[in-house]
N, C-alpha and C positions, 0 to 999 in steps of 0.2 A: 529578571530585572524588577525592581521593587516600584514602589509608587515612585519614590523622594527621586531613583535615578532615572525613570521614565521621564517627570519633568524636566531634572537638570540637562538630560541629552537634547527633550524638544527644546528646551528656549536657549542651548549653546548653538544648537545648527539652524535653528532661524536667525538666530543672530549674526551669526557668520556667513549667510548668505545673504541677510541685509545689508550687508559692509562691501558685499561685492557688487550691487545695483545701487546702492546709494546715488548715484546719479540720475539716476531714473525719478526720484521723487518719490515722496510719502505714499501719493496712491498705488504705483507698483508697488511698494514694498508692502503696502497694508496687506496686497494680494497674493501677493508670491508668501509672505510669512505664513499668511492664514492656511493656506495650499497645504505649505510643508508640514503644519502644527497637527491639522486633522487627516495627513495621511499617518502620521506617525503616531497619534491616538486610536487609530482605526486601525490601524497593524499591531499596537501592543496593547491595547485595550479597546478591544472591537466593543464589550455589551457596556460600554460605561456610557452615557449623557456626554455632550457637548456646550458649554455657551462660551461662545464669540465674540467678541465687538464684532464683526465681519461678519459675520453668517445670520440668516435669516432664523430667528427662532420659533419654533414651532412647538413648544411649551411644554412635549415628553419629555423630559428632562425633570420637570414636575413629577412624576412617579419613581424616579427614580433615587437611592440613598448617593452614589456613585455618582459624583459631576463634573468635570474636567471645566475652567473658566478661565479663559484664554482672552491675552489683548495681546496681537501679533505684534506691535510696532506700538505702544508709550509712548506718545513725545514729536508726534510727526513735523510739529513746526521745528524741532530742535532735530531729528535726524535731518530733515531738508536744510541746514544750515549748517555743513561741516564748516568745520574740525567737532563741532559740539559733538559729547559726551553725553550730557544727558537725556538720554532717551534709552528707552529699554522695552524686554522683551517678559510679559508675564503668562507663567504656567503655572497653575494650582487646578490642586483634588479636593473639594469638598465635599465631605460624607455626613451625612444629617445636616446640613448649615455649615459644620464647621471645615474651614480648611485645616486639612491634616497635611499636606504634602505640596512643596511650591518651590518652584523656583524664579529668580531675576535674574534674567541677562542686561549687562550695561557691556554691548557689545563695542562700542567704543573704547573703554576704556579695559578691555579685554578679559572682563570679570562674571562670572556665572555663581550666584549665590544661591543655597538651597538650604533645603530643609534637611538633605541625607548627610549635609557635613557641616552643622548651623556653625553660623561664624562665632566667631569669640568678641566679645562687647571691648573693646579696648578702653583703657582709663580716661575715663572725662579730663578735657583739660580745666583747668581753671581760667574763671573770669565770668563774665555775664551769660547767661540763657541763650544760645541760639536754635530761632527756631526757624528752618524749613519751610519756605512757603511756595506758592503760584511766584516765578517772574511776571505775566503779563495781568492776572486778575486775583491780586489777594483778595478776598472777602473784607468788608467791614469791620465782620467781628473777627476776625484772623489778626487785622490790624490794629486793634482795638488790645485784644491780646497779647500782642508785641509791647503796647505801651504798658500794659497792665504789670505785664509780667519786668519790665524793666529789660527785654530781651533784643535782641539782634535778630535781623532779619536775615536769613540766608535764600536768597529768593535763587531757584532754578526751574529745569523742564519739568519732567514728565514727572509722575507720580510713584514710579518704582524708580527714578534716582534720588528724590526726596526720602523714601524714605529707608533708603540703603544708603544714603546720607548719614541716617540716624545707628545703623547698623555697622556704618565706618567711621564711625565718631566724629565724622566732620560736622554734626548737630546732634544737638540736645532734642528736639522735639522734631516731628512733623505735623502739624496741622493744618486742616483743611477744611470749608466747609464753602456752602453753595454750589454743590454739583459736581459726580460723580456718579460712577456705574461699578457694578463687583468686580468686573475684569479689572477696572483701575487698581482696586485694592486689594483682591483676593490675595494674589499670588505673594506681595509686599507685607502683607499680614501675615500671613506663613511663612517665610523665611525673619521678621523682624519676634512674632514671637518665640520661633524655636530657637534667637540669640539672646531670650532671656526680656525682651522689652515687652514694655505696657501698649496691648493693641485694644482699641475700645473705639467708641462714637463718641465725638469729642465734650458729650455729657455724660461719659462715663457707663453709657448701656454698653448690649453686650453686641458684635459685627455676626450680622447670621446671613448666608448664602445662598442660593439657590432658593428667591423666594420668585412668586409669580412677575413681579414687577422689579426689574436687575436695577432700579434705579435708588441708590446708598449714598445718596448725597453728601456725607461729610467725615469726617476719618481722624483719629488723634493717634499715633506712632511716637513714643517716648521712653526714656531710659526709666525705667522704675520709680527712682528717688523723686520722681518728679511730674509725676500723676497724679497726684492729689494738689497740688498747686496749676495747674493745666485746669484739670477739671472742676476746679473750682474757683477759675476766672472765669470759665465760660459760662459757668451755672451765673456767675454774679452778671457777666452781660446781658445774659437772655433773662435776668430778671428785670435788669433794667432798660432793657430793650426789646416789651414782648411780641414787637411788632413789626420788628424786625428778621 
């Protein structure tokens, strides 16, 4: 079994055992996923590194090229309020910084997206820019962005339906910024770039992994055509906002 179907298998069957505790609440389900995620990296890839949302990090994982970044359960205010959909399950392999190998589960909506069978970018529709954001706390400059860009806001949950959002053409952009960890974005990085999209820091640097401090506060996930206009709204905010 290769990296890309190692993840897709961990984050289909945590996700399909999240769907049968759902009642139980976000915090079982943080737990029971995190359980299933690292027995199943520990039976098919016993010498590789681990980081978790859930699990206590103890920083070897620093030595290591081989990183497995894991966030059991995405979305937990949105799984704790069925029927919702978004929320999901992310698996990624980082080797040097970069994710090579990821999967998304949107267990909800009964979809397992990866990197061993990248999706296909389906036709933009026409009409205005929609972009992706936080339902409960877009950023300033998120929303600032929306007006700049003349864009529609597509506001949902967790961080791998936003931007598997972008990957299903249901949006043009994902942007984010003001807080965030690698788990949120590894795994959404490596399945949105191997469908061909623009993954960056939503000033256009480069997303690197497995650094001492997991804490990557802001993320831009976008269709190609449409990356140098992104990135150079934000550059025009933060110049005119540098203190913000």
């Amino acid at each position: 079994m290769d990296d890309h179907a190692v993840a897709a298998e961990a984050a289909s069957q945590a996700g399909a055992a999240l769907l049968t505790i759902r009642e139980q609440g976000g915090a079982a389900g943080d737990r029971h996923a995190n359980e299933l995620l690292l027995e199943h990296l520990q039976r098919l890839r016993p010498d590789d590194a681990v980081l978790s949302e859930e699990s206590p990090d103890d920083h070897a994982r620093l030595d290591r090229r081989r990183v497995w970044i894991i966030d059991p359960l995405d979305g937990t205010r949105e799984y704790g309020e069925p029927p919702r959909t978004d929320w999901a399950v992310h698996v990624a392999l980082a080797v040097d910084h970069v994710p090579v190998a990821g999967a998304v589960a949107l267990p909800g909506a009964g979809l397992v997206l990866h990197t061993g069978a990248p999706p296909s970018l389906p036709p933009r529709l026409d009409g205005p820019l929609r972009i992706a954001l936080s339902r409960s706390r877009p950023s300033d400059l998120v929303q600032r962005a929306v007006t700049a860009l003349s864009a529609i806001p597509v506001p949902m949950g967790s961080a791998g339906a936003k931007a598997m959002a972008v990957v299903r053409g249901e949006a043009d952009v994902y942007l984010h910024s003001g807080g965030q960890y690698e788990w949120d974005s590894c795994a959404p990085v490596a399945v949105a770039a191997a469908a061909g999209l623009h993954v960056s820091r939503p000033d256009g640097t480069v997303l690197r992994y497995n650094q001492p401090a997991p804490y990557l506060p802001d993320l831009l996930i976008c269709r190609p055509e449409f990356a140098d206009a992104v990135v150079d709204a934000v550059l025009a905010d933060i110049a005119r906002n540098p203190s913000r």
